[in-house]
N, C-alpha and C positions, 0 to 999 in steps of 0.2 A: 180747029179740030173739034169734033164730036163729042158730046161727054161720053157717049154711050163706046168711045174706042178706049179700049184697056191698054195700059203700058206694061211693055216688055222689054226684055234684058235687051233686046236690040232694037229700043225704042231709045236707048240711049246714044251717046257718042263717047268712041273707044278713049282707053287712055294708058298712062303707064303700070296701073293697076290690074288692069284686063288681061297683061301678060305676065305672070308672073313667075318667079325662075323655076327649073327642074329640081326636084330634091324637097329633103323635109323643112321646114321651116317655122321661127316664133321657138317653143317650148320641144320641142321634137329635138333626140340626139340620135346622130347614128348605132349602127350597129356595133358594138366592143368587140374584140380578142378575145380569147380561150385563156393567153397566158393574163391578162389586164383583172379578168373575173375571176381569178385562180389567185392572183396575188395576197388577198384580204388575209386567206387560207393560209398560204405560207406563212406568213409574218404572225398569224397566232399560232400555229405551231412552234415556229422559231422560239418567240415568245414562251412560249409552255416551256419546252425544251429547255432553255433558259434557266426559268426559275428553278424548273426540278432541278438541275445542274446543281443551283445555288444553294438551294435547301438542303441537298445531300452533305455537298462539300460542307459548310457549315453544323450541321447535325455532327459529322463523322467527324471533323476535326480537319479533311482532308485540305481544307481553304488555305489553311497555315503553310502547308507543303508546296502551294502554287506558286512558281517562279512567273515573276512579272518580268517584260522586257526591258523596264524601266529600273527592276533592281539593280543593287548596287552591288560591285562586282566583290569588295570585299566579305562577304557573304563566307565564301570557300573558306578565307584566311581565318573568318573569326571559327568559321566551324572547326579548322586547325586548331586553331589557339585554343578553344573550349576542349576540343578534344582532349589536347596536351595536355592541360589546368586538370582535367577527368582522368587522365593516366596518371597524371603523380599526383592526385587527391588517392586513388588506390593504392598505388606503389608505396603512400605515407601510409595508408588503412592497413597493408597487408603488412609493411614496417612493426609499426605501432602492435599488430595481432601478434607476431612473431617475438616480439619482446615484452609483448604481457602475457603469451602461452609460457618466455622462458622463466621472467619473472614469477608464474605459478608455478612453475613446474621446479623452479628452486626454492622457493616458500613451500610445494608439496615437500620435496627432498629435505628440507629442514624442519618441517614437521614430523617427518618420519622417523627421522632419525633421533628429533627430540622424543617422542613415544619411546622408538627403543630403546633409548638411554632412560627414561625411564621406569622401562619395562627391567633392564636389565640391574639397575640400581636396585627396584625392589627385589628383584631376584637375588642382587647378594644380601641383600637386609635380611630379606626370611631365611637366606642359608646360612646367616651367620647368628641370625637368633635360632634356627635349630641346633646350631653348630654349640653354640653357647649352652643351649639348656641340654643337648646332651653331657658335654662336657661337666656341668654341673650334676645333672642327675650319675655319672659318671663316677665323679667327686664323692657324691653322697653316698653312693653305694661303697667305693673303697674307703672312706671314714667308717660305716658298715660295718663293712668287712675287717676293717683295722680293729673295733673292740670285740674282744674275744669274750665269749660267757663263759664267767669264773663261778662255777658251780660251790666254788668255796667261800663266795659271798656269803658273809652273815646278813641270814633273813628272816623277819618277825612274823607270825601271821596274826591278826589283833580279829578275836572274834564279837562283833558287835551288833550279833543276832540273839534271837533268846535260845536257839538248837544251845545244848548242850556238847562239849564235844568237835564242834564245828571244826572250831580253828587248829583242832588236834588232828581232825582226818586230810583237814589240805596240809597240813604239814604234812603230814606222812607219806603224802601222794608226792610232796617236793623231794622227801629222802628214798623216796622211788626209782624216782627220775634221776636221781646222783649227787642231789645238794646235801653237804654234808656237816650245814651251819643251819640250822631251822629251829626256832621255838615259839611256841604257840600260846598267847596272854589274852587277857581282858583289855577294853579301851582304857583309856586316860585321858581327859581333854575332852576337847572339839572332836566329833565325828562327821565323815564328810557324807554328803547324800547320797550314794552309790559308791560300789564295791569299785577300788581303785587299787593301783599297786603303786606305791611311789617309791622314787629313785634319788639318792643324794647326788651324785655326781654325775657327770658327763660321761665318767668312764663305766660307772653301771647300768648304762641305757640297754645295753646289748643284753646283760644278763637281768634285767627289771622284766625285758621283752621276753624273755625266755619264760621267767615265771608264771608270767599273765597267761601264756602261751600252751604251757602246762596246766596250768587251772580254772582255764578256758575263761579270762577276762581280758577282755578289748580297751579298759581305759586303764593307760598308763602313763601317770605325771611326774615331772621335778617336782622336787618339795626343798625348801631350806628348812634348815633345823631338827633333821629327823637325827636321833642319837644311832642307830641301826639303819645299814648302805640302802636298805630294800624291808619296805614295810607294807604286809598286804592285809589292808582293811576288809572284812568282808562283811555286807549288806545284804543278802541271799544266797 
């Protein structure tokens, strides 16, 4: 052969290579499905779906409520039994309320009645100390009234001012008035500080009162030892 002849594909000799099969081949894959390139999609959906499911129930509490297939069937009976134990944990609460409303409510009734009883105690107290102090101011009035003014008391009038006279003209004013035992002297002794009338006895208070009464003097004492029932010192 010539150099100057070129080689060509059919300058060779054929072999098993030269024919090679219909279709793609080496790194080449056919053509896929709709549902094969759709799959990937679903399953992260699903996925998504999933979790959000998860997240919620969880957040909300709702997880706790899921019955599994696999749970156990006593479930029902404890919720029974809890139930029960939660009926008579009230039925003792509402117990228990009933007999500590009754328990106050007769601790109320026994306070109240302690108040009124002692409402009603002081009420005889004060009516029997008015009851008393009339009865005594009663008393003291008809002792009073028991001594009579004996206008026939002998009565001195002791003049123990410098007036001349003095103890002449309350005399005279007493035999006025109906006393029919009156005389009229100088001091003797001790002189008291103020115009006084005194009285010997118990039973001249009435008629001592009388005097003062007439001679317009408001201080009237017991004395011991006055020789005359009624003796009126006068000081102004």
């Amino acid at each position: 052969m010539a150099k100057q002849d070129k080689e060509t594909y059919d300058s060779y000799e054929k072999d098993v290579y030269d024919n090679p099969p219909a279709g793609p081949m080496g790194v080449h894959r056919g053509a896929r499905s709709a549902a094969s390139r759709a799959m990937p999609y679903v399953i992260v959906i699903i996925v998504a779906l999933l979790a959000g499911l998860l997240f919620w129930g969880v957040y909300s509490g709702e997880i706790n409520n899921l019955k599994m297939p696999w749970s156990s069937q006593e479930s029902p009976t404890t919720s029974s039994a809890e139930k029960s134990k939660s009926g008579e944990s009230k039925s003792k609460s509402q117990s228990d309320s009933a007999s500590g409303n009754k328990t106050d409510a007769s601790n109320a009734g026994s306070s109240t009645d302690s108040q009124q009883n002692d409402q009603n105690t002081d009420q005889n107290t004060d009516q029997n100390t008015d009851q008393n102090a009339d009865q005594n101011a009663e008393q003291a009035d008809n002792a009073t009234a028991q001594q009579v003014v004996n206008t026939g008391t002998e009565v001195r009038v002791v003049n123990a001012t410098n007036i001349t006279g003095y103890a002449q003209s309350k005399a005279d004013v007493l035999v006025q008035a109906g006393y029919t035992s009156v005389s009229a002297s100088n001091p003797t002794g001790n002189v008291p500080s103020q115009t006084v009338v005194w009285y010997q006895n118990e039973t001249d208070k009435a008629t001592a009162e009388n005097v003062a009464q007439t001679l317009g003097i408001s201080n009237v004492q017991q004395s011991d030892g006055l020789v005359t029932p009624i003796v009126v010192v006068l000081l102004d």
